[in-house]
Each structure stands twice: as structure tokens, then as C-alpha cells.
C-alpha positions in Angstrom: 93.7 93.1 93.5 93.9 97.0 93.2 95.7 97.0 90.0 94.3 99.7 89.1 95.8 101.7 91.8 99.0 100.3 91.9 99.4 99.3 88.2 97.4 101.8 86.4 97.5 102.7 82.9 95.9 106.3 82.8 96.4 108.8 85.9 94.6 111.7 86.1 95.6 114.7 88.2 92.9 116.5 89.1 93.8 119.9 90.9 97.1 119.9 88.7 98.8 123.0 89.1 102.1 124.9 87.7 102.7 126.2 90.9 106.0 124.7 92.4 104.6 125.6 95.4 101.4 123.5 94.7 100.6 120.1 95.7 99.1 120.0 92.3 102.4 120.9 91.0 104.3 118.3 93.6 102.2 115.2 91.8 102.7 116.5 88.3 106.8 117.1 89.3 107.1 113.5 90.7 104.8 111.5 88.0 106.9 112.6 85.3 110.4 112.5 86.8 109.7 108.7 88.1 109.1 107.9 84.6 106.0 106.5 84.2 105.2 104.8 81.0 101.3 105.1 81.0 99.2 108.4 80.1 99.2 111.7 82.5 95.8 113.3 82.5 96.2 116.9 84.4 92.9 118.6 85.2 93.4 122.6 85.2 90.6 125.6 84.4 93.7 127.7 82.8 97.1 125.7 82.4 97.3 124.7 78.2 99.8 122.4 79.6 102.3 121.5 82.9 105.4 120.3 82.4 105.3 119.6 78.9 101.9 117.6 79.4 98.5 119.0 77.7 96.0 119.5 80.2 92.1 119.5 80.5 89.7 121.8 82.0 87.7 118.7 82.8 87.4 115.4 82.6 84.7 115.6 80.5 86.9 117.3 77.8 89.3 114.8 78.3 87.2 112.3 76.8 88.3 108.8 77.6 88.6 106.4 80.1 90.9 106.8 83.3 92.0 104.0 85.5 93.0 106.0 88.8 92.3 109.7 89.7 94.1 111.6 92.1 92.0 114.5 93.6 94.0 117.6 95.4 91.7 120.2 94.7 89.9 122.0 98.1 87.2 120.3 100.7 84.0 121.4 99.0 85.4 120.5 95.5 86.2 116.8 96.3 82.6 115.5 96.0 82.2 117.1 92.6 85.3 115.7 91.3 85.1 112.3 92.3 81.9 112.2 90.7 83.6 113.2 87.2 86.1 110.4 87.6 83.5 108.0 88.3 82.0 109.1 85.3 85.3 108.9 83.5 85.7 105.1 84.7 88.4 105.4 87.2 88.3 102.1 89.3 90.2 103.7 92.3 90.3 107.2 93.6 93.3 108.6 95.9 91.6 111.8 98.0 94.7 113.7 99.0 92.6 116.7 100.7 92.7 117.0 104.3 89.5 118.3 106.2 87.7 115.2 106.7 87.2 113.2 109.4 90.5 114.2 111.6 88.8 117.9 111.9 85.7 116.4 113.6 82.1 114.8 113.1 81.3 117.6 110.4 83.9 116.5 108.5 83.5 112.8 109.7 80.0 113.1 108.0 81.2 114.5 104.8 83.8 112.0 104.6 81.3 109.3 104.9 79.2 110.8 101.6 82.3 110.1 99.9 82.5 106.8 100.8 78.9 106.2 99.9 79.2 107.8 96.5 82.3 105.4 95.7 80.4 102.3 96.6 77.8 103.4 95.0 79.6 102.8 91.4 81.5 100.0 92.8 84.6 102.3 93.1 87.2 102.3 96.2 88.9 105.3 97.8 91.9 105.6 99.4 92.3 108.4 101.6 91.2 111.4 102.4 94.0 113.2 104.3 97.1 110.9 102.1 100.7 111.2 100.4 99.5 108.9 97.4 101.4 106.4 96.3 104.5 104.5 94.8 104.9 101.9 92.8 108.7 101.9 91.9 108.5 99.1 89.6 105.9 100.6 87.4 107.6 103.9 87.7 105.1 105.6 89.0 105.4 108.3 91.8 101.9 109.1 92.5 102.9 110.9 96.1 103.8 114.6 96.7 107.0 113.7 98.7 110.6 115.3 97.5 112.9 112.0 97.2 112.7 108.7 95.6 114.2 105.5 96.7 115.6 103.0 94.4 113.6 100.0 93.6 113.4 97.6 95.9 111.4 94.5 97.2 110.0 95.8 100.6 106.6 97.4 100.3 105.6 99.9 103.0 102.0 101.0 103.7 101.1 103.7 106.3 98.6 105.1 108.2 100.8 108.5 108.5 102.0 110.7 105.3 104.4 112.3 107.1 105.8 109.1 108.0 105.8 108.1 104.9 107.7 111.1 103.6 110.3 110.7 106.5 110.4 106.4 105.2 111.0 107.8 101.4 113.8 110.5 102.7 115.8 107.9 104.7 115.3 105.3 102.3 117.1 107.5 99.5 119.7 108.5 101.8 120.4 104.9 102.9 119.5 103.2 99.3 117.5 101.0 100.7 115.0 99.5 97.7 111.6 99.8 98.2 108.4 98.5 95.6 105.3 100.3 97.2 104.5 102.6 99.2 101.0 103.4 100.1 99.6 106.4 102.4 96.0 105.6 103.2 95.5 108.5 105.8 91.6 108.3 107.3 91.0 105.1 105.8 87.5 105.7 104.8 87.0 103.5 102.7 90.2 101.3 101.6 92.5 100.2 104.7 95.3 97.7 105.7 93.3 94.7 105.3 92.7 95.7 101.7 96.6 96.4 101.2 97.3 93.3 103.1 95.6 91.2 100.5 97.1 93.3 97.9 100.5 92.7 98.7 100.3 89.4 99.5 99.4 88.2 96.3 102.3 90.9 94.7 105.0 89.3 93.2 107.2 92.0 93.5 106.6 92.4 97.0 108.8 90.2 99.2 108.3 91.6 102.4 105.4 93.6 103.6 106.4 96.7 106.2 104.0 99.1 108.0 103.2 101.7 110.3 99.8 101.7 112.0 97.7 103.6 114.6 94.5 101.3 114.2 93.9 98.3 113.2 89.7 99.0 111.8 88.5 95.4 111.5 89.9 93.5 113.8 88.6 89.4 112.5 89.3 90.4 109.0 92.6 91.4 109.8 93.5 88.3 112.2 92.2 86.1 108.7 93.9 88.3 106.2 97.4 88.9 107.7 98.0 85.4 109.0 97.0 84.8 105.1 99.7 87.0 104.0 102.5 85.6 106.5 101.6 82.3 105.8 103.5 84.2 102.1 105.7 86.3 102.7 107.1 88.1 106.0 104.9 91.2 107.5 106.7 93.6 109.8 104.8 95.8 111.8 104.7 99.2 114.0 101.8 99.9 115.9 101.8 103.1 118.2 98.5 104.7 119.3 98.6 102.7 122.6 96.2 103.5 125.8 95.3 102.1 129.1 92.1 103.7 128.7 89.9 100.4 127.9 92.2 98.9 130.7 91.1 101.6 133.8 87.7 100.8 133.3 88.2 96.9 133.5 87.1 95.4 137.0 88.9 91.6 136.6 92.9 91.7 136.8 92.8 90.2 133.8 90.7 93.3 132.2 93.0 95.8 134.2 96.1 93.9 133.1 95.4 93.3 129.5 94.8 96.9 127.7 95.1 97.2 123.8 99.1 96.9 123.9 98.4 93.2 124.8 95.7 92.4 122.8 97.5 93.6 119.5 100.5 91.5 120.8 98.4 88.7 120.9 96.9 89.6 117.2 100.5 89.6 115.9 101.2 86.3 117.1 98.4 84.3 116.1 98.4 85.9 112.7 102.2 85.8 112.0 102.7 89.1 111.8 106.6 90.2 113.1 106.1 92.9 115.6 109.1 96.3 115.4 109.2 97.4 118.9 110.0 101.4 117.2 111.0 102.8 113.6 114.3 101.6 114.0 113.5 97.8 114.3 111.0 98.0 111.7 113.4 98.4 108.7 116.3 96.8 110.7 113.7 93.3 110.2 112.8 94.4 106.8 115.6 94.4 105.4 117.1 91.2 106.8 114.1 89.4 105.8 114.1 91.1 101.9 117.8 89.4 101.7 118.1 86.4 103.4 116.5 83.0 103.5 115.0 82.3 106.9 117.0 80.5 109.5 116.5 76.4 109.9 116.9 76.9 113.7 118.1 79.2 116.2 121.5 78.2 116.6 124.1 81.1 115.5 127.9 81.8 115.0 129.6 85.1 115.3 133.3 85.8 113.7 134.3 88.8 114.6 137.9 90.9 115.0 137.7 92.4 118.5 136.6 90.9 121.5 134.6 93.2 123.0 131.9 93.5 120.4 132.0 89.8 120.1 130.9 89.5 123.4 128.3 92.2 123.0 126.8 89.7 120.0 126.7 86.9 121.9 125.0 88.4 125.2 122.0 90.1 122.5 121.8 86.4 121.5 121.2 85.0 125.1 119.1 87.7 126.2 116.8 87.2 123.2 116.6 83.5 123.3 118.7 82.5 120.3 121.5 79.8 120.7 125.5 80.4 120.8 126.1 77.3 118.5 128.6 75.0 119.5 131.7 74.6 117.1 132.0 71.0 116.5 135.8 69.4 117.1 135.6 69.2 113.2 134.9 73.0 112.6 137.6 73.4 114.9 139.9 71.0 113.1 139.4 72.7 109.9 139.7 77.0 111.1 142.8 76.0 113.0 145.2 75.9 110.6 143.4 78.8 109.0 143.7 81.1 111.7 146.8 82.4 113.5 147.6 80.8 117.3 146.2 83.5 119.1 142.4 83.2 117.3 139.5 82.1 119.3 138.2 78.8 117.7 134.7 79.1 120.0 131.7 81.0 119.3 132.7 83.5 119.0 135.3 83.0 116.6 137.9 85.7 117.1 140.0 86.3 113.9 142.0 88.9 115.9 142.4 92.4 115.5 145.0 92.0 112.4 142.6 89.8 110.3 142.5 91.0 106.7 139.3 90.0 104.5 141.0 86.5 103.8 141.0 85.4 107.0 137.6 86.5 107.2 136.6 84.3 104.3 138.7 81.4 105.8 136.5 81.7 108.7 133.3 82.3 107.1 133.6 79.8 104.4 134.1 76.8 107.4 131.4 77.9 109.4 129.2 77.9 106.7 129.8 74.2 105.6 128.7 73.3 109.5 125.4 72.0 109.6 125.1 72.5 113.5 124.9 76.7 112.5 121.7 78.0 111.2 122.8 81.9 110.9 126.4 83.9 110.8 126.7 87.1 111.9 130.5 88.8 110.8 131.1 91.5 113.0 133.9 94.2 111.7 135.7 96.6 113.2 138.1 98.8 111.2 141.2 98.2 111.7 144.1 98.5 109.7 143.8 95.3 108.0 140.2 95.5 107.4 139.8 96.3 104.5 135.6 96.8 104.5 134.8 97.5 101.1 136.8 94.5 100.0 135.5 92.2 103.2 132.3 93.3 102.1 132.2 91.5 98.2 134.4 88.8 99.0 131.6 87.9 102.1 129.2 88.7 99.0 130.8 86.7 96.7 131.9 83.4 99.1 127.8 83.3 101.0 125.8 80.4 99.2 122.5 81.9 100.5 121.6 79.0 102.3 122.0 80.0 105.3 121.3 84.0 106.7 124.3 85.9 107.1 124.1 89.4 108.5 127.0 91.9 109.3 127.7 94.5 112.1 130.3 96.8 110.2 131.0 98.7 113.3 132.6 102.5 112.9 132.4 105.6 111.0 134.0 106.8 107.7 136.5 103.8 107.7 133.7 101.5 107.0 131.2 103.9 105.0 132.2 102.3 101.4 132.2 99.0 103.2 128.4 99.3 104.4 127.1 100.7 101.1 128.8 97.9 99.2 126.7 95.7 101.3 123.9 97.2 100.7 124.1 97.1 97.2 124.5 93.2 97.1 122.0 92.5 99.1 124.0 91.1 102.8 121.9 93.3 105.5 124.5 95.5 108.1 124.2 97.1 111.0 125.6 99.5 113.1 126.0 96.9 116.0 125.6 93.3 116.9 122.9 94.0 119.0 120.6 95.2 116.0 121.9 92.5 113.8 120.7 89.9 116.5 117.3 91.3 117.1 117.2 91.3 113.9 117.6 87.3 113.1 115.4 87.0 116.0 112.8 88.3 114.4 113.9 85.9 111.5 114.3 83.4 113.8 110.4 83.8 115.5 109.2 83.8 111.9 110.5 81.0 110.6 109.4 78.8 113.7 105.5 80.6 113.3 105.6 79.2 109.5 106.7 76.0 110.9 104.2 75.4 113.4 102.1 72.2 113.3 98.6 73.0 112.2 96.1 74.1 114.4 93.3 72.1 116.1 91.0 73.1 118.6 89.9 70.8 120.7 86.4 70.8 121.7 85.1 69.2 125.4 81.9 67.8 126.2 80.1 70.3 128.5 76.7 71.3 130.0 75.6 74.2 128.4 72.2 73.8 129.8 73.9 74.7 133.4 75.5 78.0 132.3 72.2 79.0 130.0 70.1 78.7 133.3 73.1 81.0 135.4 73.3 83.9 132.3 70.0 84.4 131.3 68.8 84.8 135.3 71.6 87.6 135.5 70.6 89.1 132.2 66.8 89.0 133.5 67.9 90.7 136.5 70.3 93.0 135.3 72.8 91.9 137.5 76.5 91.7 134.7 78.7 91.3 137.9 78.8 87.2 138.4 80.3 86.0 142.0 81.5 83.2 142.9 78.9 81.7 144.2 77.4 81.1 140.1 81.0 81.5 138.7 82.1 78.1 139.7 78.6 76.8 138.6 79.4 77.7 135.0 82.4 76.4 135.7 81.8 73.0 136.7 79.7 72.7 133.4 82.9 73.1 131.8 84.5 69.9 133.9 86.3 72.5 136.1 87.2 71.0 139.6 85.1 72.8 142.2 84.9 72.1 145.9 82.3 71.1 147.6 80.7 74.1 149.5 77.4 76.1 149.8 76.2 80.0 150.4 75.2 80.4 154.2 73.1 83.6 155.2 73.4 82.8 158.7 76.3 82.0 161.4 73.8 79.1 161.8 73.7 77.7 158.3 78.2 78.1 157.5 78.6 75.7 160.9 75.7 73.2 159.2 77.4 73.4 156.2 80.4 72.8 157.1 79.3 69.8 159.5 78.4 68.2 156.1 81.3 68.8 154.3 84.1 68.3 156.9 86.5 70.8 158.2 88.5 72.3 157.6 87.0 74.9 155.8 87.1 78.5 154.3 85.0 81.1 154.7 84.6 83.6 152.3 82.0 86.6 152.0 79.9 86.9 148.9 78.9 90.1 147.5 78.8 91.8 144.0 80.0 95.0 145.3 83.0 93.2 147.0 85.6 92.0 143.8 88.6 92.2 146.2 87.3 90.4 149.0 90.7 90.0 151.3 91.0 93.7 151.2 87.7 93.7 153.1 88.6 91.0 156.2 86.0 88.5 153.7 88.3 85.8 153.8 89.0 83.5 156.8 91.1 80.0 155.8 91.2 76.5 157.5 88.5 76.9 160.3 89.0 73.5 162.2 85.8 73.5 164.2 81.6 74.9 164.7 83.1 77.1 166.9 85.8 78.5 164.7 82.9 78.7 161.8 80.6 80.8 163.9 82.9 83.2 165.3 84.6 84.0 161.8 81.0 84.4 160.7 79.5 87.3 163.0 83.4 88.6 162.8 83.4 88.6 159.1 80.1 90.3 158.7 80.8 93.0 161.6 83.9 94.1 159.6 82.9 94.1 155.8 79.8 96.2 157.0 81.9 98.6 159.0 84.5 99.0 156.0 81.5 98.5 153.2 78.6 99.9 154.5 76.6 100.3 151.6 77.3 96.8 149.9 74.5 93.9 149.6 75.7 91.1 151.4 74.3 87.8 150.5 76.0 85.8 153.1 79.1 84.0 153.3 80.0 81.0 150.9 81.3 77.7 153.0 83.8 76.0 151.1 85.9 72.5 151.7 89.4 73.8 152.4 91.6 72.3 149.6 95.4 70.6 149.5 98.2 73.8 149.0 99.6 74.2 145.5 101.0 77.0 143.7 98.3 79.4 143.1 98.0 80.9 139.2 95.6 83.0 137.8 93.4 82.2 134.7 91.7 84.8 132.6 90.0 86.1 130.0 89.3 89.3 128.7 86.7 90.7 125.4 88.9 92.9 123.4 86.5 95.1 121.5 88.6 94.5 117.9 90.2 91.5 118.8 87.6 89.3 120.4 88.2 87.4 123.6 91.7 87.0 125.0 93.2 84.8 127.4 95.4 85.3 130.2 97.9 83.3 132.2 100.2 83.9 135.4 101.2 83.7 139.4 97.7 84.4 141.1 96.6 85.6 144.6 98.2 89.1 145.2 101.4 88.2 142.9 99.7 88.9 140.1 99.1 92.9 140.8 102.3 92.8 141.9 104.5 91.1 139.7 102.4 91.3 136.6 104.3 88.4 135.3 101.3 87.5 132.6 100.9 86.0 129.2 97.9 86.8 126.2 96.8 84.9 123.6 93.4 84.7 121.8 90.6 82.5 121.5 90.6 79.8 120.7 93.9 78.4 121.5 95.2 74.8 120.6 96.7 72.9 123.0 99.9 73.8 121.9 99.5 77.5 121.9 98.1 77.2 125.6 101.7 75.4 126.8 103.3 78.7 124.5 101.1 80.7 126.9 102.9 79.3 130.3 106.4 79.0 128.9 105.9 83.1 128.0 105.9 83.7 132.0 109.0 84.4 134.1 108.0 82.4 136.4 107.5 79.1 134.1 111.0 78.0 135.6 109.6 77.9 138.8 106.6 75.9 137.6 108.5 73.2 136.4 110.5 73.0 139.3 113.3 75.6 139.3 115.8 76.1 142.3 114.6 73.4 144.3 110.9 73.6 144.3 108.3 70.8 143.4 107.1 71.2 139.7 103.3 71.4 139.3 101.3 69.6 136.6 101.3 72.4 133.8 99.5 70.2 131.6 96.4 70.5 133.8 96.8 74.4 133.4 97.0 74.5 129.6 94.2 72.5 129.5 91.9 74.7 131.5 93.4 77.2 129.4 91.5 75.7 126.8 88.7 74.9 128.0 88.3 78.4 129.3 88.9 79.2 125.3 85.8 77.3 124.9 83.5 79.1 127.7 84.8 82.7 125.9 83.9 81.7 122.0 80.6 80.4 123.5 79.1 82.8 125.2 79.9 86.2 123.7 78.0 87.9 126.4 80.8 87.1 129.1 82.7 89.6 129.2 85.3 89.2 131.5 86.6 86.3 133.7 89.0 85.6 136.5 89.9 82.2 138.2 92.2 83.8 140.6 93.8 81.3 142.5 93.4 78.5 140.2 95.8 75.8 142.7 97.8 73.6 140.4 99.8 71.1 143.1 102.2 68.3 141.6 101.1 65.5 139.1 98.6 63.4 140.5 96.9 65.6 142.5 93.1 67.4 141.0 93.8 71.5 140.2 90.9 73.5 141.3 89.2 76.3 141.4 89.4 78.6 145.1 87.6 81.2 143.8 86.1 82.8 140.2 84.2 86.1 139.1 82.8 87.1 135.7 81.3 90.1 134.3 78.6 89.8 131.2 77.8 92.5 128.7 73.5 92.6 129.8 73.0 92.9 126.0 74.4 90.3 123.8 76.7 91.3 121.3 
């Protein structure tokens, strides 16, 4: 897929200049310094030739067929010239120009008629507004940036040229390898699904890194990166986040969610490795490009100094990887290797005189123990160090079966030592705490390719039930849904929902309570009350008529006063139910992503706290227990620090089931069951109280 723009044959250069100062010039400078072995085709009214190539007025007078063109000439030549490469059979077209769509609609609209034109002759464009790009191992440098990494096996693509010219600097300086490197600026037209795909199926690709600001189809890109992890690793940046989308949400799950938590949930159901900033991107790159993945999260440390060991092993606790514990036969065999004084737990302390030997001594043990899944040698230089020769004997003696990653801590001392590793592929870092997050990443990779495969279970509801509830608020134009028809839909979808009834009158709450048996709740229902304790519109555990009427005329006295201009339906009469914990279950519609769930503490801890988990629909069963375990407060779920656990099973399985409401109906937009009260097992969850909000045109 895109071989003609990452492998082509013929490039031509249209807007090729002999200006230094050019970007014309820049394109000409760097395709024939990276060597490329196929034909140069430079497009110039005057030039005879640049750089020792001929050049053409036109494409026309060149004559023959061209596999990729690369257009720098001005805005209101662009059209014009990709209609001569068209002509002249180029499959792919790079538009480097800027002026398009990031200068406003006019430009927007222009950009468009590019994009047109292209599909038109079944040709895509990359671009406008790009750097180009690399392919290292066809030695090609079809970018306008000043340095040139050595090849490599990471491929970067990114929706920033300046970034990218920043990534190709810093690579250089660091030589860090890289294979391609793509700019794709506005995106028109070609985008990361597209190089996604491409570089999934690239056998010189082995991991794929990239910095994004938008993701533009959002189920392509679910299918087509979770198809390239299921590969090879994909590490990803994504900045360009707002709370816009989540200030105009009226559901805590709407308000809590924003696009920072749906793309975390994208990343996780399709694979992709998430870099928390610049830094962590190439930090996980690189580890992955060099190491085979972990079997388990269980890691050893050998390190010189103390204090650094300690700072690996608290990165490893806070992340969620495992100290391993050194079995009495490790121990056996690295005590007689190691002087009195050495540490023979995990950390293993070589002390502060270890040369590279005992290093190796160290290493080689620890590697032959099969209760360790990753090493991490940290170094500090000291005068037996020796770096550059720790470095090749760690090199030399690492059988590559299990990761081993190094935190060569200091300055000049340890300069040769770090660029030696480099070369022979063993990652470093400048401290443990990057070489940890790094195998975490590693780590939460390895267990995301191991994952069982995924069912979705489907339960038997009424559909009829929620039809009849939708289409009469769609009639009526009425998107907020209350309670009152929330926990209708609900009980179609087997939810457990009290027995209770909407009273107008003080009258009709004591009848219906008389039927029902006290104690019972009292709650006000209107859809212009969401937050209906802030209001006085709650009254619990009223014991008797009496109780039931005077919360009635006192409930309605003070929600008028405090809401004067809200409809007020009445007051919904509810069988009080056993205490639990309370939690909160959600879903939200992310506008790329489609509809995402929500878990955590309900009732007013979850404004406060904020201790929530995402995922998207559908969920498995398995994914729905992922979604409690991701909380805080999971330990006290299950019964931390003395408190009853509750039945979490009973949760993740209305997890899924409200997975099965959201894929089907489309036109519900947002949902809260907030309390949902979970008690201990044996004993029914249910719904206290629910509220949706539908989109009154179906999407």
C-alpha cells in the first residue's frame, strides 16, 4: 500500500529551484545527498539543470511516466500542477504549499478542489501544508529538513512538520535509526489511517511512532490500528486536548468524560501504547524496536549504588510492575560471585566498586531465572565502571530472550558508554524511572496482544418497551429523559427497578405508598431539575401517610421557591431499598469514537472525587471487570480496610448490558445510573435513580 510514495521509482520536483534559500532548492539538496537510486525529475521555467540534475520546464517536456510528484510551487499554482502530474501518471502527490485549509474556509474550499481533482483520477494526496517524506531504506529524502538520521526500524508519521523536523534533528544527534518518516499536515485527503495500514504491512517497519492532533475517522481508526498492533507495537502522542465537548455535557458522565478520555479509551481497545509527552514517546520506541516483549511483569534491577536502585524499584511499584523475588537458587549461584557486602535481593547491589565483570556475573544469573521476565542494569560511574566496556560485554552476554534495558546514569563518564549501547541495539536511559515506564509500556503491550479474544455477550431484552419510551420523546421533542421513563428503558434491559409510581398530588405519593409499603423515598420529577438534591427534591425513608404528605407539600413549596420557572410533573414514590455502596454507571456518545462507558463511586463522590474509568462499546465481560479494577476505589469494593466487599460481578454485568442499550439505540445520547446500590453477594443491585438525554434526530 502507498508504494509509490514511499518506494517510488521516479520523483519529480516540481517548484525545483537553485536557490539555497528555496524550499525548491531544500528537496533537490536532500534527494540527492540521501542517495537515492531512482530518477530525479526537477521542474524549472529557467534552471538547464540543479545540482548536476537536467531539469524540465514541464512535465510535459519531460515526457515519461512519474510515480510521485512533489509540488512547492505558490497557492494558485498548485491546482495547475497537480493536474500535469496526473497527466504524467504520478500515483501519489505530496502538496508541500501552505495556504489551505489552516488559513480559513477560503482556503478550506480550495483545498477541497484538490482533493476532488485527485480522486477524480484515482490519485491520493498527501498534504497540503507538509515536510514530505523519508524513507531511509530506499534512500530517499523527500523532506526539506536539514539533518538525516541513520537508518533505523522505527517509523514516525506526524501531523506537525515542525515536529517532524525537531524528531529528524534529535534523532541525528542521538543516532537513533529511524525507516519513515511521513508529514501529512492538513490531511486532506491521505491521513493516519492510511499510514497505519501502510506501515503495518511494512517489513521494515518494526515499530510504528506518531504525533497527532486529530484523529479524522474515528471507527476506521479503532479497526485499523488495533489491526496494526495486533503486528507490530504503535506508540502514540496525542495533544490538541479540550473540555469544550465536556462543558456542554448535562450527565456527570458527559461532564466527566471530555475527548482526553475518550481517546484514552480508543488507545486501549485498539492496542495502541499511549506517550504521555515527547519524551515518553521515543523513550517506548525505542525499547520496543530492540527488545522482545516481556512474558510477565516480574523485573530485576542490578545496579552499583543504592540510591538509584531504590529509585528503580519505587518507579516499578508505582506503575504496577513486580519487584521479582530472587529464588534461594539465584541466590545460591550470585553469592559466590559477588563480594560479602552485595545485596542478593531485588535489587541486586554489586556495590559501588563493581567492574563490568561483576556486572556480567550478575546479569548472566539473573538471566537464567525463569521467575524474571525483564532486567534493568542501572550504572553509575564510578571508578570501576568502566561504561563503554559494561556496555558490549552486557551486549555481548544478553541472549534476547528476555528485555534488558539500562539506566547509565551521569554525564561525560558514561557518554561513550551510552552511544555504544545505542549502536548495538540495548535501549538506555538517563534514569531508572524512564527505563521503567518504559517496560511498562512493554509490559501493557504484551498483556493487550495476550488478551483472550473478545466476545460480546448479547441479553435477551424488550426492545418493544424502550421503542414506545424514545419515539414519544422524539414526537414531543422532549431529548431530556427523567427518571420516571429512564428506569422503564431500563427494566427492558433486566435492570432491577423498585417498585414505585409518579404522584401529582400529596394525595396520590400517600396511596402509593400505602400499596407499596413504607418505607419509602420521595423524589421530585422534573426535566429542568438534573440535580435534584441541590433543590430539597429528595426526601429518604418516610415511615408513615403522614410523613408522605408533609414531605410532599414541603417538597413542592421549596423546589418552586428555588426553581420557579421549572415544569413540575409531580413527585415519583419509590419503595426504599436495602443500603449498599452506591456507584455510578454511565455512558457517554463521543462524536469520533462512538459511545463510551463510564464507571465509579456515585452519589456526590463522584463530582468530588472523580475517581472514574472509560471504555467503549461494546465491552466483553472481561473488559467491563478491567473497567472496575481501573478505579482507586476498587480496593474498597472488594473489601479493603475492613469493609464488606460488594458483588462486582453484578456491576460489570450491567456494565454490559448498558454496552448493549448504547450500540442500540444511537439516538441516546447520554446516560447516568447515578446511584446504582451494589450491596454484598446475594443481595439484587438496583437502580435509585437514572437520566438520559437523546439526540431528537437520529444519527
Amino acid at each position: 500500500m502507498l508504494e509509490s510514495l514511499l518506494y517510488p521509482q521516479t520523483v519529480a520536483v516540481i517548484g525545483a529551484s537553485t536557490n539555497p534559500e528555496k524550499v525548491g532548492y531544500a528537496f533537490m539538496h536532500n534527494l540527492t545527498r540521501s542517495g537515492f537510486k531512482g530518477k530525479i525529475v526537477p521542474i524549472n521555467l529557467t534552471a538547464p539543470d540543479i545540482l548536476g540534475v537536467r531539469c524540465y520546464k514541464s512535465l510535459e517536456e519531460y515526457g515519461d511516466q512519474i510515480d510521485l510528484s512533489i509540488i512547492v510551487v505558490g497557492g494558485k499554482h498548485v491546482k495547475a500542477a497537480i493536474e500535469s502530474s496526473i497527466k504524467a501518471g504520478a500515483r501519489t502527490i505530496v502538496v508541500i504549499t501552505a495556504g489551505f485549509k489552516e488559513v480559513g474556509e477560503k482556503g478550506a474550499a480550495a483545498e477541497q478542489e484538490l482533493v476532488a481533482l485527485c480522486h477524480a483520477h484515482g490519485v491520493r494526496m498527501m498534504g497540503p501544508n507538509c515536510l514530505g517524506v523519508l524513507n531511509t531504506h530506499h534512500h530517499m529524502n523527500a523532506t526539506f529538513a536539514p539533518t538525516l538520521p541513520p537508518p533505523g526500524h522505527i517509523s514516525v508519521i506526524s501531523q506537525s512538520g515542525a515536529l517532524c523536523v525537531a524528531i529528524l534533528d534529535w534523532a541525528a544527534s542521538q543516532q537513533l535509526g529511524l525507516g519513515k518518516v511521513i508529514s501529512f499536515g492538513n490531511k486532506a485527503d491521505l491521513n493516519e489511517v492510511d499510514f497505519l495500514q501502510a506501515l503495518a504491512e511494512d517489513k521494515e517497519t518494526r515499530v510504528i511512532a506518531g504525533y497527532l492532533e486529530s484523529i479524522k475517522e474515528g471507527d476506521k481508526f479503532l479497526r485499523v490500528a488495533e489491526e496494526a498492533a495486533g503486528i507490530k507495537p504503535v506508540v502514540l502522542l496525542k495533544v490538541g486536548i479540550t473540555q469544550a465537548g465536556a462543558k456542554a455535557a448535562s450527565s456527570h458522565t458527559g461532564s466527566l468524560a471530555g475527548q482526553d478520555m475518550a481517546y484514552g479509551a480508543a488507545f486501549r481497545r485498539s492496542g495502541v501504547v499511549r506517550a504521555e509527552n515527547f519524551e515518553a514517546l521515543f523513550d517506548y520506541a525505542l525499547a520496543f524496536a530492540t527488545q522482545p516483549l516481556p512474558k510477565g511483569k516480574r523485573i530485576a534491577v542490578i545496579t552499583n549504588a543504592g540510591g538509584p536502585g531504590i529509585m528503580a524499584a519505587d518507579a516499578a511499584e508505582t506503575v504496577g510492575l513486580q519487584m521479582a523475588t530472587i529464588s534461594d537458587a539465584t541466590r545460591a549461584k550470585l553469592q559466590p560471585l559477588l563480594p560479602p557486602t552485595a545485596a542478593l535481593g531485588n535489587p541486586v547491589d554489586v556495590i559501588g566498586d563493581a567492574e563490568p565483570e561483576r556486572y556480567i556475573n550478575a546479569f548472566e544469573v539473573l538471566q537464567e531465572d525463569e521467575g524474571i521476565d525483564a532486567i534493568v542494569v542501572v550504572a553509575t560511574p564510578q571508578n570501576m565502571t568502566r561504561p563503554l566496556e559494561l556496555a558490549e560485554r552486557l551486549a555481548a552476554t544478553h541472549k534476547g530472550v528476555k528485555p534488558l534495558l539500562t539506566a547509565f546514569m551521569g554525564g561525560e563518564e558514561v557518554t561513550a558508554g551510552k552511544a555504544r549501547l545505542m549502536e548495538l541495539g540495548i535501549p538506555n536511559y538517563p534514569a531508572p524511572d524512564r527505563a521503567i515506564a518504559a517496560l511498562k509500556a512493554m509490559c501493557d503491550y504484551a498483556a493487550w496482544r495476550a488478551r483472550p479474544t473478545r466476545i460480546v455477550t448479547r441479553f435477551p431484552v424488550n426492545r418493544r418497551r424502550v421503542d414506545r419510551v424514545l419515539q414519544w420523546h422524539i414526537r414531543s421533542a422532549i431529548p431530556q429523559i427523567g427518571e420516571v421513563e429512564g428506569k422503564e428503558i431500563l427494566k427492558a434491559y433486566d435492570f432491577k427497578i423498585l417498585e414505585g409510581n409518579l404522584a401529582a398530588t400529596a394525595g396520590e405519593a400517600v396511596e402509593t405508598a400505602e400499596r407499596i409499603g413504607y418505607p419509602v423515598v420521595l423524589k421530585i420529577s422534573s426535566p429542568d431539575i438534573i440535580h435534584k438534591s441541590d433543590f430539597g427534591g429528595v426526601r429518604v425513608n418516610l415511615a408513615n401517610a403522614e410523613q408522605v404528605r408533609d414531605a410532599f407539600d414541603l417538597m413542592m413549596l421549596r423546589v418552586q421557591r428555588r426553581a420557579p420557572n421549572a415544569f413540575i410533573r409531580g413527585a415519583y414514590v419509590e419503595k426504599m431499598g436495602h443500603r449498599g455502596r452506591e456507584v455510578i454507571l454511565g455512558m457517554t456518545r463521543d462524536p469520533q469514537f462512538g459511545p463510551m462507558l463510564m464507571f465509579g463511586l456515585g452519589g456526590i463522590f463522584v463530582e468530588v472525587m472523580k475517581d472514574v474509568t472509560f471504555h467503549l462499546a461494546p465491552i466483553t465481560r472481561e473488559e467491563a471487570v478491567q473497567m472496575l479494577m481501573g478505579t482507586r476505589s476498587y480496593a474498597l469494593l472488594k473489601g479493603a480496610r475492613g469493609q464488606s466487599p460488594v458483588d462486582l460481578m453484578q456491576v460489570a454485568t450491567a456494565l454490559q448490558r448498558i454496552s448493549q442499550l448504547a450500540t442500540d439505540y444511537g439516538e441516546i445520547m447520554e446516560l447516568d445510573i447515578n446511584p446504582f446500590i451494589v450491596g454484598e453477594v446475594g443481595t439484587e443491585a438496583y437502580v435509585a435513580d437514572a437520566r438520559m438525554t437523546l439526540a431528537l434526530e437520529t444519527k
